[in-house]
C-alpha positions as YAML, in Angstrom:
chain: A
units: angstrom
residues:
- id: 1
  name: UNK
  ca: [93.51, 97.99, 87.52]
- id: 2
  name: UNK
  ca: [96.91, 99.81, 86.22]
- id: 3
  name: UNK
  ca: [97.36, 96.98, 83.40]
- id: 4
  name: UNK
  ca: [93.84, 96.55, 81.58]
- id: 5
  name: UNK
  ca: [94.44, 92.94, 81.69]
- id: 6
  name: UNK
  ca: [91.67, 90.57, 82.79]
- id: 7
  name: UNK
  ca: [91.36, 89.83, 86.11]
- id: 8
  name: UNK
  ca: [88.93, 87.11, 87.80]
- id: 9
  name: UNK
  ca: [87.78, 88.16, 90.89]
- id: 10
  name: UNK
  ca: [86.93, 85.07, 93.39]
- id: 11
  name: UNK
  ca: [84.30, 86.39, 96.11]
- id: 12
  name: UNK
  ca: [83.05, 84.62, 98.97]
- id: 13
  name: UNK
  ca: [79.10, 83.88, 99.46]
- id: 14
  name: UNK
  ca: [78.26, 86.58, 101.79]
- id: 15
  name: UNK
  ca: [78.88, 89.47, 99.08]
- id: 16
  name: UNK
  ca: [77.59, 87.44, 96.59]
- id: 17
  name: UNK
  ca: [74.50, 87.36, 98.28]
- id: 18
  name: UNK
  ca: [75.03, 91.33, 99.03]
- id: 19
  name: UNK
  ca: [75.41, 91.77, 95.42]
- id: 20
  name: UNK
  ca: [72.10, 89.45, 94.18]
- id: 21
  name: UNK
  ca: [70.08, 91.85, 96.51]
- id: 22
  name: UNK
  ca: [71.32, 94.97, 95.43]
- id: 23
  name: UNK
  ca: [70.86, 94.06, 91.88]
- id: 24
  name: UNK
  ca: [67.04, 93.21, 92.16]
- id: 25
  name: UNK
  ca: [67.20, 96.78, 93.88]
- id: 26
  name: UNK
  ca: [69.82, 98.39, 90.97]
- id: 27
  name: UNK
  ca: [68.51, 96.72, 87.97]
- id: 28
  name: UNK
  ca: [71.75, 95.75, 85.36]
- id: 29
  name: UNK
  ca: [74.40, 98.36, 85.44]
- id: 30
  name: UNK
  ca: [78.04, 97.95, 84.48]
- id: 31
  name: UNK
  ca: [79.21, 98.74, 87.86]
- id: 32
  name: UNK
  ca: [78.32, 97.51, 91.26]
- id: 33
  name: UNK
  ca: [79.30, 100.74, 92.45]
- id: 34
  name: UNK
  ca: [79.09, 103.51, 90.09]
- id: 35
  name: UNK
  ca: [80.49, 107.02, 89.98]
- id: 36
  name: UNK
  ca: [78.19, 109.65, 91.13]
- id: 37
  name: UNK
  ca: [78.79, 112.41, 88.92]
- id: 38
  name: UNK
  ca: [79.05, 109.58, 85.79]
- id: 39
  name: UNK
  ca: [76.71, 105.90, 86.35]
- id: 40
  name: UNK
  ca: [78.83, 104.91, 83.42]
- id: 41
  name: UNK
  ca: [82.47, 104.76, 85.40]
- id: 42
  name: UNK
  ca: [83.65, 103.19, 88.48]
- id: 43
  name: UNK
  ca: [83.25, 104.78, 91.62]
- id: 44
  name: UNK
  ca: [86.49, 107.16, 92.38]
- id: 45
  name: UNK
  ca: [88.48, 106.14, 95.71]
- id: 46
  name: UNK
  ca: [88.14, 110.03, 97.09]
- id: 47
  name: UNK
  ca: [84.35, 109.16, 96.80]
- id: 48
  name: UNK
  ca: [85.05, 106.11, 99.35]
- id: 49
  name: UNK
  ca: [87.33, 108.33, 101.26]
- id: 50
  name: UNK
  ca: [84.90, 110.97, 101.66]
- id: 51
  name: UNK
  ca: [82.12, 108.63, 102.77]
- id: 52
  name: UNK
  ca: [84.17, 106.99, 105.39]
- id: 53
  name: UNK
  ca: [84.71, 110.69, 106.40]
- id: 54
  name: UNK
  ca: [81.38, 111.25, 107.14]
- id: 55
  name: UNK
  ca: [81.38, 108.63, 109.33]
- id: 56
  name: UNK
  ca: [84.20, 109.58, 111.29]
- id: 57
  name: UNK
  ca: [86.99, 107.89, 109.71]
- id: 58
  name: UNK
  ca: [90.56, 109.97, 109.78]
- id: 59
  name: UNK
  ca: [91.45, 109.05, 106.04]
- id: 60
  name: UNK
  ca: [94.91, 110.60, 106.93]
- id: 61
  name: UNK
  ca: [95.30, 107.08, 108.94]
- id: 62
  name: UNK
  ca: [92.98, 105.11, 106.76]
- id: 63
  name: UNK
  ca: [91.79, 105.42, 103.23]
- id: 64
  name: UNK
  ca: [89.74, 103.10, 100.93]
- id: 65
  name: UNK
  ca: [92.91, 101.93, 99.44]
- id: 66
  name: UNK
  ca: [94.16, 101.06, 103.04]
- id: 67
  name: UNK
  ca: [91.62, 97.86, 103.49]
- id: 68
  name: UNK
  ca: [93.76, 96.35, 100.88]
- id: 69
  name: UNK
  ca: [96.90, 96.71, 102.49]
- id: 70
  name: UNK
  ca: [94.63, 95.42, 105.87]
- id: 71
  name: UNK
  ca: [93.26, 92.72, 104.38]
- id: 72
  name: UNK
  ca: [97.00, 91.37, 102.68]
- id: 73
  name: UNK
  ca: [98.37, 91.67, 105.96]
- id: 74
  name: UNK
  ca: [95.69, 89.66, 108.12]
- id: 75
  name: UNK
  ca: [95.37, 86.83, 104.84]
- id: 76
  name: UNK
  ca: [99.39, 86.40, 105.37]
- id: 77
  name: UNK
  ca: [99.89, 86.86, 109.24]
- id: 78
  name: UNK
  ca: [96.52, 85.70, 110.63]
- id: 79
  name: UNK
  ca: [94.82, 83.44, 108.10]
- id: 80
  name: UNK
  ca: [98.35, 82.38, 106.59]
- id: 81
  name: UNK
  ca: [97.48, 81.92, 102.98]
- id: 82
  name: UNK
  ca: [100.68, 82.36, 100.36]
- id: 83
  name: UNK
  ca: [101.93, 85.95, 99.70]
- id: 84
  name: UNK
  ca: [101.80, 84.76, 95.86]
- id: 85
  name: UNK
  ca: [97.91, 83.27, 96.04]
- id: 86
  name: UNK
  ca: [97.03, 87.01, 97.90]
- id: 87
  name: UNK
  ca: [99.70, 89.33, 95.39]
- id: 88
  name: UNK
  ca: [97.20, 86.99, 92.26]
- id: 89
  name: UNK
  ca: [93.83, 88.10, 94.24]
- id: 90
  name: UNK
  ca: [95.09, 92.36, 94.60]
- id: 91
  name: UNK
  ca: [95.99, 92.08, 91.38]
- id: 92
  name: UNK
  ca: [99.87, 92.63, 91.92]
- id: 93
  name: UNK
  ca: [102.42, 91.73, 90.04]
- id: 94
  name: UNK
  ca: [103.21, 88.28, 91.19]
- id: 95
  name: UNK
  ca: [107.31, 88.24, 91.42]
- id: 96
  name: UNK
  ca: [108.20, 84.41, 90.13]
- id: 97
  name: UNK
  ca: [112.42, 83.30, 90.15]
- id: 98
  name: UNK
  ca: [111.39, 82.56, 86.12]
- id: 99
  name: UNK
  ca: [110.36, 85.38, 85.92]
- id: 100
  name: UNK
  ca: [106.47, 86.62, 84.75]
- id: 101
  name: UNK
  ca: [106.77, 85.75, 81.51]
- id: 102
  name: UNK
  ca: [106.57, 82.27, 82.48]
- id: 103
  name: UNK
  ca: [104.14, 82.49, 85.15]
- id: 104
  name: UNK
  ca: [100.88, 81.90, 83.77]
- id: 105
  name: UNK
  ca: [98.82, 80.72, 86.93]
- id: 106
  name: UNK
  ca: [95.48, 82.20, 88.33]
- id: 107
  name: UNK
  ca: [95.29, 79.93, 91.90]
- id: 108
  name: UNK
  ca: [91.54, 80.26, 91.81]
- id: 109
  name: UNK
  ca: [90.69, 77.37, 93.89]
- id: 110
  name: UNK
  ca: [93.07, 79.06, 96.05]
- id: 111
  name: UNK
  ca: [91.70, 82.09, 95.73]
- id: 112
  name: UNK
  ca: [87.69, 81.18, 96.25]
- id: 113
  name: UNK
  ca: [89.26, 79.11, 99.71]
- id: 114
  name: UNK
  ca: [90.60, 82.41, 100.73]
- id: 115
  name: UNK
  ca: [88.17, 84.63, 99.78]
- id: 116
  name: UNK
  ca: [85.58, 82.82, 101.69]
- id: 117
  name: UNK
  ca: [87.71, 82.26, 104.72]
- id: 118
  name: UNK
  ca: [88.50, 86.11, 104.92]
- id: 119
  name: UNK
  ca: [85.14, 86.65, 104.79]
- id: 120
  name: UNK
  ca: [83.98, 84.15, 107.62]
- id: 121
  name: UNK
  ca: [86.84, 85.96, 109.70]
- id: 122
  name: UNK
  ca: [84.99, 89.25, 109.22]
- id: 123
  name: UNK
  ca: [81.67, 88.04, 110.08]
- id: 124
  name: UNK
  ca: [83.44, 86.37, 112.98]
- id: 125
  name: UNK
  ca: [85.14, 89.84, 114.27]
- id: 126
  name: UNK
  ca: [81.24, 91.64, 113.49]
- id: 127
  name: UNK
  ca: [80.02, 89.36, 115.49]
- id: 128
  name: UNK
  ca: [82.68, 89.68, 119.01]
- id: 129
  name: UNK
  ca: [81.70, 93.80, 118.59]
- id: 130
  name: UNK
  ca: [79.57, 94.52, 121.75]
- id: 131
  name: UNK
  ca: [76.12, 95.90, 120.74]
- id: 132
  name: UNK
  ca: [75.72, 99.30, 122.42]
...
């Protein structure tokens, strides 16, 4: 994040039970997904771009950053959350008639609600993907 400020993260159950199985496999680390070159940062974006390279991705259509933008445009047009409970969940600057200074709210029952409906509607579009 661009600010350093604390951020809660809501997640669903289905990474949450990703993320208890890869840390009985990981052990305690700082980072879910650490840097390669450095276990003690965050895993760069070009190191997501350059993975969904190898598997045939065109990053010049679609980079790591992209699912973002993908995934604030399906929770508003398809799932039809508020744009101000999914600006709280990217992290955005939430813009508020008072102005920010004023606007103190986190939404996380919101948030959890939306977190675990987005990812229902992924396992829902995994699922309607013909097995070859």
């Amino acid at each position: 994040m661009k600010t350093r400020a604390p951020h809660i993260v809501p997640l669903a159950a289905q990474p949450l039970a990703l993320f208890r199985e890869l840390h009985e496999l990981t052990g305690r680390r700082r980072y879910v997904f650490p840097g390669a070159r450095n276990p003690k940062r965050a895993m760069l974006e070009s190191a997501v771009n350059a993975a969904m390279r190898r598997l045939g991705i065109n990053t010049e259509t679609m980079t790591g950053h992209g699912f973002r933008a993908t995934a604030r445009t399906i929770l508003d047009e398809v799932l039809h959350f508020r744009v101000d409970i999914i600006e709280h969940q990217l992290a955005h600057a939430v813009k508020d008639p008072n102005g920010r200074a004023y606007n103190r709210t986190a939404h996380l029952p919101q948030r959890i609600e939306m977190m675990q409906r987005w990812a229902d509607y992924l396992d829902e579009l995994r699922r309607d993907i013909p097995r070859l």
